[in-house]
C-alpha positions as CSV (number, residue, x, y, z in Angstrom):
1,X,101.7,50.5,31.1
2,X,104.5,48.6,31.1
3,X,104.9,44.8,29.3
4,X,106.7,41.6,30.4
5,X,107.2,38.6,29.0
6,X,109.3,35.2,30.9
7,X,109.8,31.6,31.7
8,X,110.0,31.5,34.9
9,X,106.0,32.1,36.8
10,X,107.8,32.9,40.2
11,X,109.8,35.5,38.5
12,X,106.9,37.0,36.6
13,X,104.8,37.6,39.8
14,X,108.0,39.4,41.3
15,X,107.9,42.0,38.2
16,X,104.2,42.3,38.5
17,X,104.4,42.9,42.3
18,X,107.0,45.5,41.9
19,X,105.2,47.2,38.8
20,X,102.3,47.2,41.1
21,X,103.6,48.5,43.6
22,X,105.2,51.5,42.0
23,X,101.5,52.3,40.5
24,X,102.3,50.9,36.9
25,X,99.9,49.0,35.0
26,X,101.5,45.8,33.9
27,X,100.5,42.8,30.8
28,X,101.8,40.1,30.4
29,X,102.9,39.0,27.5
30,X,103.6,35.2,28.0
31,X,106.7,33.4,27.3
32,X,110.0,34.8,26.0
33,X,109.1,33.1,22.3
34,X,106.0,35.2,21.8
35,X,106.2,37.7,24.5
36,X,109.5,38.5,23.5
37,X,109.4,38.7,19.7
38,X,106.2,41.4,20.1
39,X,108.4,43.5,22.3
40,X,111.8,43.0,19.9
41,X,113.1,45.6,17.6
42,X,110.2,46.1,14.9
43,X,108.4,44.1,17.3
44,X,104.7,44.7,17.2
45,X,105.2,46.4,20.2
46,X,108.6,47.7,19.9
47,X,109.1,51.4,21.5
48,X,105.4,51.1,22.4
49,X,104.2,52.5,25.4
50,X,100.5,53.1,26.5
51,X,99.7,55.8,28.9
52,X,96.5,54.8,31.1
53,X,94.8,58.4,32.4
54,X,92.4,58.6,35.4
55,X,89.3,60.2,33.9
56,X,87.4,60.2,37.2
């Protein structure tokens, strides 16, 4: 899973696309204030990453 964060809607769909489109789960984190401070160094998020597993 990978997370983005922005100000600009257009170029937030263009990262989602692209994540998609490489088979990558994507969230959005909202704008670069609050997105970006969770993904910042010791960030609640910082050097996170979440693996998503088929189980099927």
């Amino acid at each position: 899973m990978a997370f983005y964060a922005g100000d600009d809607a257009d170029a937030k769909a263009a990262v989602a696309g692209l994540l998609d489109a490489f088979g990558i789960a994507a969230l959005d984190l909202g704008g670069l204030r609050e997105g970006g401070r969770l993904m910042q160094l010791d960030g609640a998020l910082s050097a996170k990453h979440l693996l998503l597993q088929d189980v099927g």
